[in-house]
Structures are given as structure tokens and as C-alpha cells.
KOLVEXRO-744631 format. One record per residue (C-alpha): residue number from 0; residue in one letter; x, y, z. Coordinates in Angstrom, 1 decimal. Layout:
NUM,A,X,Y,Z .
...
END
This chain:
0,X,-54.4,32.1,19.5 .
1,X,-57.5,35.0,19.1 .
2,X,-54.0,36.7,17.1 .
3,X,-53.2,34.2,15.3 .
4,X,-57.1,33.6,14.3 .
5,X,-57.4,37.5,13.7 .
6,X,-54.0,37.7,11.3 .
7,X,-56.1,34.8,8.9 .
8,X,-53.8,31.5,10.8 .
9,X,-50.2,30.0,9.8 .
10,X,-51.3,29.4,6.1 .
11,X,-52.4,33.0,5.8 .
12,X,-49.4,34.6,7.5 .
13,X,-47.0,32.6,5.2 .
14,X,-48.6,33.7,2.1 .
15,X,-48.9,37.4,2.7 .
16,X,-45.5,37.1,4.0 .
17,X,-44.2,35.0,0.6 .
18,X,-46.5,37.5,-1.4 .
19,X,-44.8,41.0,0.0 .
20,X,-41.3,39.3,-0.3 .
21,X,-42.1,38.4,-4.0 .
22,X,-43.2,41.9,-4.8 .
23,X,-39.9,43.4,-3.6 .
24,X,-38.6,41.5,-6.7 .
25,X,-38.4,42.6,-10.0 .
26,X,-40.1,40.7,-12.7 .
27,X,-36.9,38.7,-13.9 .
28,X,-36.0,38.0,-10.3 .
29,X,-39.7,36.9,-9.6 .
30,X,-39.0,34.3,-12.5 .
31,X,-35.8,33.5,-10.9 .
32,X,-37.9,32.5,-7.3 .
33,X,-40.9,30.6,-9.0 .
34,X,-38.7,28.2,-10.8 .
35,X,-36.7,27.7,-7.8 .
36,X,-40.0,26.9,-6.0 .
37,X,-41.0,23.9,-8.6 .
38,X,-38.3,21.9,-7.2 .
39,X,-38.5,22.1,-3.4 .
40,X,-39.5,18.7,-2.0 .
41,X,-40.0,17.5,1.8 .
42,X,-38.3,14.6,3.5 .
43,X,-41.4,12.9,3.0 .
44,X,-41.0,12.9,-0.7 .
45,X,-44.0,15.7,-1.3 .
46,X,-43.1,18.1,-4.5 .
47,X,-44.7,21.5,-3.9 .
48,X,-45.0,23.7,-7.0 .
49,X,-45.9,26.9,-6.6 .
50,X,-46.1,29.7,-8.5 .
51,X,-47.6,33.5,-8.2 .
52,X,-47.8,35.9,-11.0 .
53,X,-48.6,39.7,-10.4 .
54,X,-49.5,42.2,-12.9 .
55,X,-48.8,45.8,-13.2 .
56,X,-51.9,47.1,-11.4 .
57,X,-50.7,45.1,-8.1 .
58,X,-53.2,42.1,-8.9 .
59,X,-52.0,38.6,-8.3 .
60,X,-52.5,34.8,-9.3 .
61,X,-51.6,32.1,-7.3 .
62,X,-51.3,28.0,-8.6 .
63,X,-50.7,25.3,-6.0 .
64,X,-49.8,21.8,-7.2 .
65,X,-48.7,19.3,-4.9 .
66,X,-47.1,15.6,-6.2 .
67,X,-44.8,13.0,-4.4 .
68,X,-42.0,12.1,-6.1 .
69,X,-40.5,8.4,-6.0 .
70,X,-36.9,8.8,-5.1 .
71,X,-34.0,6.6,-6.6 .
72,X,-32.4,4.1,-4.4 .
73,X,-29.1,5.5,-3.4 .
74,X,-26.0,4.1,-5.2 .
75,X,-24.3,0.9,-2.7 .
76,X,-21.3,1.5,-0.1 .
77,X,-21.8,-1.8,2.0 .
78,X,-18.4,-0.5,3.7 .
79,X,-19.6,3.3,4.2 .
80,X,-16.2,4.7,3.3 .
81,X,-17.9,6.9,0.7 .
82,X,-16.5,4.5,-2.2 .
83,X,-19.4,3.3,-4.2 .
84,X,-19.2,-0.2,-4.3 .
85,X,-18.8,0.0,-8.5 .
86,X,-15.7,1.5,-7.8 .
87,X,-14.4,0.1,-4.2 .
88,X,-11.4,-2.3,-4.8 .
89,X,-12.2,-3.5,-1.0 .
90,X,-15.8,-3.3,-1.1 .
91,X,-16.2,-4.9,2.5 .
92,X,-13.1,-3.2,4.2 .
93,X,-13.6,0.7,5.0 .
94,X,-10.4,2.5,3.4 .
95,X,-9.7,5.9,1.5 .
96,X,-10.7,7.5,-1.9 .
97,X,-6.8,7.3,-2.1 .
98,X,-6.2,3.7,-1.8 .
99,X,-9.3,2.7,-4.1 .
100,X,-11.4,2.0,-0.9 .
101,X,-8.8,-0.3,0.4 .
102,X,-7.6,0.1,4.0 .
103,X,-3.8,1.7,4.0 .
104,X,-1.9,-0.6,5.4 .
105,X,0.5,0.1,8.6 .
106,X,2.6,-1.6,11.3 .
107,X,1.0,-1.8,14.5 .
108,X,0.6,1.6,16.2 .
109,X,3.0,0.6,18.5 .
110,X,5.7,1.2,16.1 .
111,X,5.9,-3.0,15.7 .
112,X,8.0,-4.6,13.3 .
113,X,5.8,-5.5,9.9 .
114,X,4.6,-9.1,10.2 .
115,X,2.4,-10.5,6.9 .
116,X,-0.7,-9.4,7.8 .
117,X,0.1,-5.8,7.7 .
118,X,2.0,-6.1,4.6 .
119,X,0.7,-6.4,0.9 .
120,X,-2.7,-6.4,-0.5 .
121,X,-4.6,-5.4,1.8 .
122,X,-7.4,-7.2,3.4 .
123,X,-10.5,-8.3,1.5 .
124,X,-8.8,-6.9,-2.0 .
125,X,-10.3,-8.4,-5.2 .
126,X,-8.3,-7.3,-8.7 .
127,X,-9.6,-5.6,-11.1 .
128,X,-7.5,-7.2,-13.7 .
129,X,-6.3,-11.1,-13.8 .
130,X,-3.3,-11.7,-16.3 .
131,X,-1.2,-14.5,-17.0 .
132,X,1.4,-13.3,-19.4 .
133,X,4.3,-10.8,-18.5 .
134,X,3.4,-7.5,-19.2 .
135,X,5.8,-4.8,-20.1 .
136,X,6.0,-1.2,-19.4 .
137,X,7.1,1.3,-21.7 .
138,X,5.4,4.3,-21.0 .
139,X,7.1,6.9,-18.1 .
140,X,4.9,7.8,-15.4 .
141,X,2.1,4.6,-15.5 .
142,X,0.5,3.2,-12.9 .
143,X,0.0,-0.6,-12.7 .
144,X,-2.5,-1.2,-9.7 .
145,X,-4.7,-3.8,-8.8 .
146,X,-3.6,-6.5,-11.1 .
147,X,-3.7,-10.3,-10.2 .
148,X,-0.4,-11.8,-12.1 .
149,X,-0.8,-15.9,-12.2 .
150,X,1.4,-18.4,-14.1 .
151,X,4.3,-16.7,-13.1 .
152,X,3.9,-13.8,-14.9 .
153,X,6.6,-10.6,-14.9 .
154,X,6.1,-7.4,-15.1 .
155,X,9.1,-6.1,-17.0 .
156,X,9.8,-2.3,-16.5 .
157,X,11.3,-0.4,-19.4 .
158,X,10.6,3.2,-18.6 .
159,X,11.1,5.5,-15.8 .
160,X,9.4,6.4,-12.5 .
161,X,6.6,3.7,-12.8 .
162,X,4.2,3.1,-9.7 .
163,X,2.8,-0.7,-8.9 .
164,X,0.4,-0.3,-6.4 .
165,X,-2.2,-3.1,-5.1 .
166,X,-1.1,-6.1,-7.0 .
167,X,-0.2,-9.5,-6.4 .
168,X,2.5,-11.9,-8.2 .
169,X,2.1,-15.3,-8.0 .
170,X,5.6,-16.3,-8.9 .
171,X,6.3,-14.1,-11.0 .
172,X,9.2,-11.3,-10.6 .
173,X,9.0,-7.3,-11.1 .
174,X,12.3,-6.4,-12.7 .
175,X,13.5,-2.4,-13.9 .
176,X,16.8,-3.2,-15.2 .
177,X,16.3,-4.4,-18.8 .
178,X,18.6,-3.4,-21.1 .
179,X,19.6,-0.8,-19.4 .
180,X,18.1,1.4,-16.1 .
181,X,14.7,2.6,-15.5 .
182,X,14.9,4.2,-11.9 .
183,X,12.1,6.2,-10.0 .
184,X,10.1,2.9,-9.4 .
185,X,7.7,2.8,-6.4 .
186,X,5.9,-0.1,-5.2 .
187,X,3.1,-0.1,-2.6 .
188,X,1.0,-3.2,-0.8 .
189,X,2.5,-4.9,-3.8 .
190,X,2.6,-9.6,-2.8 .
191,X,4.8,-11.2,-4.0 .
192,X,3.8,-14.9,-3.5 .
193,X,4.3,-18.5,-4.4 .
194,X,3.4,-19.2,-7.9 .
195,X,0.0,-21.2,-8.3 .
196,X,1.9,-23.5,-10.7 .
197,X,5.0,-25.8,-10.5 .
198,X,8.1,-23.7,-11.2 .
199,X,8.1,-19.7,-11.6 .
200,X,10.7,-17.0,-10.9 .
201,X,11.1,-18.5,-7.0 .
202,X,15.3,-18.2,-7.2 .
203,X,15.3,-15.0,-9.1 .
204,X,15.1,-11.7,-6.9 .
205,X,11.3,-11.2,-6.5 .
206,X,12.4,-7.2,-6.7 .
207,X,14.7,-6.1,-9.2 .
208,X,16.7,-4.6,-9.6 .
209,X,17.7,-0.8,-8.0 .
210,X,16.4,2.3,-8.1 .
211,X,13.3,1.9,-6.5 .
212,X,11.1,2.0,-3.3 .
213,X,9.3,-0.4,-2.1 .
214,X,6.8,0.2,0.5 .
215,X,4.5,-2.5,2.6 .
216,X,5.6,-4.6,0.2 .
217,X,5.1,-8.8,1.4 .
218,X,7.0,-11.4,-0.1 .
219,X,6.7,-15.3,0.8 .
220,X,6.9,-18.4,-0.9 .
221,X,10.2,-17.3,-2.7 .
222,X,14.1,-18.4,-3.1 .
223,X,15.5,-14.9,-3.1 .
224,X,13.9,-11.4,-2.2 .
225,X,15.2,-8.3,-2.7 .
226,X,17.8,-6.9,-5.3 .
227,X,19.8,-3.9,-4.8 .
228,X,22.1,-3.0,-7.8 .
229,X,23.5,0.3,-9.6 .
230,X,20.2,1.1,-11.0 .
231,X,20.5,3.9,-8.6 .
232,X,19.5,4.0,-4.2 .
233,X,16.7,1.8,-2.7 .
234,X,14.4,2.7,-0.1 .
235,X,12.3,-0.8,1.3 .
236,X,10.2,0.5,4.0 .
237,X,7.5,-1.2,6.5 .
238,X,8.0,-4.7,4.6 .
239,X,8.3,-8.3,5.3 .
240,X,10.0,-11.2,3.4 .
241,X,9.9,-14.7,4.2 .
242,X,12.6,-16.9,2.3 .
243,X,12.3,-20.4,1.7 .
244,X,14.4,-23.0,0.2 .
245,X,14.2,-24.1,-3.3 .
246,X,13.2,-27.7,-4.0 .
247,X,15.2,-29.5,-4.7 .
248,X,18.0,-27.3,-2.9 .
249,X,21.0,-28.0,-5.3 .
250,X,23.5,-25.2,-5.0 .
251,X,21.4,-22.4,-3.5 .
252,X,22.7,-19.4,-2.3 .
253,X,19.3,-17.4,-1.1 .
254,X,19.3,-14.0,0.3 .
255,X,16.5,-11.7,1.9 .
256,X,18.1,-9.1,0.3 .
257,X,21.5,-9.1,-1.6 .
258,X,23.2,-5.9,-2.8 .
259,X,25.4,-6.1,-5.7 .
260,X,27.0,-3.3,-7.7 .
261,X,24.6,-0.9,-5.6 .
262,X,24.9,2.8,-4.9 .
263,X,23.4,3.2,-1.9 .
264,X,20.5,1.5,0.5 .
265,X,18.3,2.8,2.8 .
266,X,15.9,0.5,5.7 .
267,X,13.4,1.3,7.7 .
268,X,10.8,-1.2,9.5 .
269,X,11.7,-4.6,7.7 .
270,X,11.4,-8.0,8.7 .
271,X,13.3,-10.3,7.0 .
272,X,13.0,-14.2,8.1 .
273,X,15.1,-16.8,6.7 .
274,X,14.6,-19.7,9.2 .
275,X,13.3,-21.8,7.1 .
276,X,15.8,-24.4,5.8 .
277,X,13.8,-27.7,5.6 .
278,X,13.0,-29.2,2.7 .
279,X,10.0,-31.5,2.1 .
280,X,11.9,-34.5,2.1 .
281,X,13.2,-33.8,5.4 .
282,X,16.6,-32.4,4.6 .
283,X,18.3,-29.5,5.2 .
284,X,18.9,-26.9,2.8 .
285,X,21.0,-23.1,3.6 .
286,X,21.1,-20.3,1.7 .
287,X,23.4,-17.5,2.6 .
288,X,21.7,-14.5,4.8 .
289,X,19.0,-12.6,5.5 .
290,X,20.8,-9.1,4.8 .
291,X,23.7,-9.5,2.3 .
292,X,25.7,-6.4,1.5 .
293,X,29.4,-7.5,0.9 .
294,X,31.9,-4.4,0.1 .
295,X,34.7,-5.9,-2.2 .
296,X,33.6,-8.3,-4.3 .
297,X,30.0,-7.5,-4.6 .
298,X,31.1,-4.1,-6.1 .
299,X,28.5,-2.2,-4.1 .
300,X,29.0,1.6,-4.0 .
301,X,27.6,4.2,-1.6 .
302,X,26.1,3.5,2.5 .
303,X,24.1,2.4,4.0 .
304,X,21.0,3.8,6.4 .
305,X,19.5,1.3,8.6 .
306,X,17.1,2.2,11.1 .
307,X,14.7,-0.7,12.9 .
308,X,15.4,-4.3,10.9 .
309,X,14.5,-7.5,12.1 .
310,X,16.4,-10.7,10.5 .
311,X,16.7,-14.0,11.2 .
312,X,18.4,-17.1,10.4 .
313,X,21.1,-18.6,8.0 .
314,X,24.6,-18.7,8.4 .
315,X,25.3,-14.7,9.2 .
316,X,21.7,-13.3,10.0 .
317,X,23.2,-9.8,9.0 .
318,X,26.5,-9.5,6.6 .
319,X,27.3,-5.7,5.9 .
320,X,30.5,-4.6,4.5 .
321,X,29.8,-0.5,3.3 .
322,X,30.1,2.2,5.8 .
323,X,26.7,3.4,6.7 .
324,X,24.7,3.6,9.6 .
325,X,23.0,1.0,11.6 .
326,X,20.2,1.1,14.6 .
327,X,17.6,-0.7,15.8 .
328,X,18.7,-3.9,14.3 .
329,X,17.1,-6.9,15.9 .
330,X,18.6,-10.6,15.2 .
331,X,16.7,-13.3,16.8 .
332,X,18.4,-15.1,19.4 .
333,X,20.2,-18.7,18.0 .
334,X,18.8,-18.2,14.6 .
335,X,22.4,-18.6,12.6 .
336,X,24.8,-21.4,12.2 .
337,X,27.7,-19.7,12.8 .
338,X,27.2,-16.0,14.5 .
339,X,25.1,-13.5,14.7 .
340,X,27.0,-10.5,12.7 .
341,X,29.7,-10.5,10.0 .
342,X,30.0,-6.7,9.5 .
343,X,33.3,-4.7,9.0 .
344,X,32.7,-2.9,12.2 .
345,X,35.8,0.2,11.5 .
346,X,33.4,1.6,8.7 .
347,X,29.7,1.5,10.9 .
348,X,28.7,4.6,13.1 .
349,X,26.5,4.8,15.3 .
350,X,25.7,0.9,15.9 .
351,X,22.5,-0.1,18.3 .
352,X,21.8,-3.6,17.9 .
353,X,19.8,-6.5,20.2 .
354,X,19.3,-10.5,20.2 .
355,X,15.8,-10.8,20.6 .
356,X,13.0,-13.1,20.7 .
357,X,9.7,-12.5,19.0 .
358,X,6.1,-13.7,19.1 .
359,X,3.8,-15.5,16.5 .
360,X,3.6,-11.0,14.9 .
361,X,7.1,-10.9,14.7 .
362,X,6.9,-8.3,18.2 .
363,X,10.5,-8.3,19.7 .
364,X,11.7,-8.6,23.6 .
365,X,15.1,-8.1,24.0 .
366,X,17.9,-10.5,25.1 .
367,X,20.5,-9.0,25.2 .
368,X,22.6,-5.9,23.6 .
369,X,24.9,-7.2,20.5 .
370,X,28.5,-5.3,19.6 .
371,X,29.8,-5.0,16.5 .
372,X,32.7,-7.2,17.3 .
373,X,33.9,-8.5,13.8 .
374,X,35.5,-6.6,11.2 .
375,X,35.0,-8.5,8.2 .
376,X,34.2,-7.6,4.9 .
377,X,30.6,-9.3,5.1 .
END
């Protein structure tokens, strides 16, 4: 202490110490340092400016001014992902940069099969933009994201590798075959729903038509689901559908997903449930299958890759006639009128299939193991 007293205290020691350091400097560089020093403030909000001047003959001048500044509110992030709320397209739900502040959506990190709440929108989503008229895409390259599409609403796309990402369709239909093809479409946690109105695309494929992938895509509320055609290969990955029948039935003939004229189809992680064949008067009312890929007379083209699908009901749960490649395939136990597989079995290596149960998530326990038995065409 009798050191510190003798060397003039803290206060004394700092500025002899500050004072030697800024004579070292050159003049420009001593400018360079008191500027710096005007805007140093303390956690507690104090501005110090400070600022020492020394002439040629070694003599100094020394200003002190001390102010507490006021400082701004910082901008919102109720979710503290680091998305400010002005921009967060899930302001409640935590979720990347990447995904507009939305959580990504995955299956269960079990590996589980995609049920529909880990499919679509994602939780707590709000739309940037509500539209109720088709909108059609002309430019290559665009991204459509975040979009609310009521009254049955399309979106019609006329132009090459175009990404729909975040949106919902409310009976309306995405479509990339219009007069002529438009491949390289990707769609991601893309709904497509029930239209908020009496009628809507319901019986036309929700997606449509080849060419594209779709990923943790959700459809419900719909007559048909996905279209494969020879718009070029589709990839559907992590997705669920749930197919419902039409009312009034008439001559429906529903699928989960259909391939016709297509070049080449590729599954992983996809539910597909069509048990659903009553209609609100009571009656019953059958579409065709959950997975329909007929060789023949559906003109489909190419294989298949099928790794980890879940499908239910209908006549034929699963009806493949292309050569390809099928495991993991889970068909829920007593689900179809007439059999669990109608698949032309000489053209299908490896194949690793199982009846199963499942839960109220769509989770699997096995039955049994199921052969490929039949050789039909699908």
C-alpha cells in the first residue's frame, strides 16, 4: 500500500502509464488513439472521452469528459434463434437462418416412418404472402416460399428447376408439365391440404407431374397424391400422404401415388395411407392403391428404388410392375381387400418386405415377413 501511495495511487499509475505509451506514438498515430478513446463505454453505460495532446517541447494537455449514454433496446428474437423477429417466419419456434427461422423438419431420430406432424409447414409457421388466384412461374431458378394459396389456387410451373419451399395449398394443385416439361423442381415442407371451399383440385394429382423432388412434403384431405410421369425421375423423400375418398365417390380410381409414362422413381421414408374409404353418408367408396406403378399399359419407363415405404389400404396396398429395387417396405396387416402385393416378382431384386402394425405416429412392429409371391404386371 505505502508503494502504491508513494508511485501517486491506481489513477496516477494508469495515467503515466497511458502518457509514456502515447508518446511512443507518432503524431498521426496519437490521432489515431484519441479518437478511438471518444468511443469507449462501460457496461454501465458511462462514455469516457479522453483526449491528451503533447507538443514538441515534451509538454502535455489532458481533457477528461465523462457522459452516460442511453442505449437502444435490442432488436426482438422472442425464439432466440438469432432470427430477428421482423424477419423470423416462425417467430415462436427456434429454427435456422436457413429455413427462415423455421424448425427443419425430420422423422423421429429413431429413423421412424414420417407421420403428419413431422411433415409440411412446420410448426407455428405464419405466411408471408396469402393468394387466392393460381400463380404461374415463368422465370428459371425462382423460389416460391412461404405462400398461403386459398380458394384452390395452383401454382402452374412453366420454367425449369424451380424451388417451393414453406407453403401451403388449400386445394389447390402444383403442376410442372404444361405445355410441355419443366424438370429440376424441388419442393420442401410444402401442405398440400383440403381446400377451405367446396370443390378444388381434390381428384387431380396434388403433385404433378415428373421431374421433381419432393421432400417432407404432407398431403391430406385429397383424392389423388402423387404423379410420376416422363417429365423426367422423381425423388419423394421423408413424406406422408393421406388419401381420401371423393364425395360423392362416382367412379373413382384414387392412388397415393400413380406412375404413368414415367422414367424412373426413387423412395425413401414415405408413408402412404389409404384406409380411408367411408364416405359421409356412410358408404363405402375404393380407389385403386396406395403405390401404383403398372409396367405395360401405364407406359412407365426406367426402375424403381425403394428403400423404407409404409402403405396401407385399398385393393393392392402396393402394385409394382418395373424392375427395380425394393426394401424396407411395410404394408399394414389386413389393410387390402384382396392381397397384400401385386408386383411382377421375376423383375424385383433384392426384396425385404413386412406386414406390420403401427401406432397412432405411424411407428411399425412387425408381423410377419411378406414374399414376393405374385408375378403380375401390377
Amino acid at each position: 500500500l505505502a508503494t502504491l501511495e508513494r508511485l501517486g495511487g491506481a489513477r496516477s499509475i494508469v495515467s503515466t502509464h497511458l502518457d509514456a505509451s502515447m508518446r511512443e506514438l507518432s503524431p498521426a498515430e496519437q490521432g489515431i488513439a484519441a479518437a478511438a478513446f471518444q468511443h469507449l463505454v462501460t457496461p454501465s453505460g458511462t462514455k469516457f472521452a479522453h483526449l491528451v495532446v503533447t507538443d514538441n517541447l515534451g509538454r502535455t494537455a489532458e481533457a477528461r469528459q465523462n457522459h452516460t449514454v442511453q442505449n437502444a433496446p435490442p432488436p426482438s428474437d422472442a425464439d432466440g434463434d438469432g432470427v430477428l423477429d421482423s424477419t423470423d417466419q416462425c417467430p415462436n419456434q427456434p429454427g435456422p437462418a436457413s429455413n427462415g427461422g423455421c424448425p427443419v423438419q425430420e422423422p423421429s431420430s429413431s429413423g421412424g416412418f414420417p407421420n403428419p406432424s413431422t411433415v409440411g409447414v412446420p410448426p407455428g409457421w405464419t405466411p408471408t404472402t396469402t393468394r387466392s388466384t393460381t400463380l404461374t412461374v415463368t422465370t428459371p431458378g425462382a423460389v416460391i416460399q412461404d405462400v398461403r394459396f386459398t380458394n384452390g389456387a395452383d401454382l402452374i410451373v412453366k420454367a425449369n428447376n424451380v424451388t417451393v419451399r414453406r407453403s401451403e395449398f388449400q386445394g389447390g394443385l402444383i403442376s410442372n408439365q404444361n405445355g410441355g416439361c419443366f424438370p429440376g423442381m424441388l419442393l420442401e415442407d410444402v401442405s398440400m391440404v383440403a381446400p377451405d371451399h367446396a370443390g378444388g383440385n381434390i381428384q387431380e394429382g396434388a403433385i404433378s407431374y415428373g421431374g421433381y423432388t419432393a421432400r417432407r412434403v404432407k398431403i391430406t384431405g385429397r383424392s389423388e397424391g402423387f404423379r410420376v410421369s416422363s417429365c423426367g425421375p422423381v425423388t419423394i423423400e421423408d413424406s406422408f400422404a393421406k388419401i381420401q375418398p371423393p364425395e360423392p365417390c362416382g367412379d373413382w380410381h384414387g392412388d397415393g401415388l400413380q406412375g404413368y409414362g414415367a422414367s424412373g422413381l426413387t423412395i425413401r421414408n414415405v408413408t402412404i395411407d389409404m384406409s380411408d374409404h367411408t364416405t359421409s353418408n356412410g358408404g363405402n367408396c375404393y380407389g385403386t392403391a396406395p403405390f401404383f406403378y403398372r409396367g405395360g399399359d401405364q407406359l412407365n419407363t426406367g426402375t424403381v428404388d425403394i428403400d423404407r415405404l409404409m402403405v396401407e389400404g385399398m385393393g393392392y396396398p402396393f402394385r409394382l410392375g418395373m424392375p427395380g429395387r425394393v426394401t424396407g417396405l411395410k404394408i399394414v396387416n389386413n389393410s387390402w381387400v384382396f392381397g397384400p402385393v401385386s408386383v411382377k416378382c421375376s423383375i424385383v431384386s433384392p426384396w425385404e418386405a413386412k406386414i406390420v402394425t403401427h401406432d397412432a405416429n405411424y411407428q411399425p412392429t412387425t408381423v410377419r415377413d411378406q414374399p414376393c409371391n405374385t408375378n403380375d404386371i401390377g
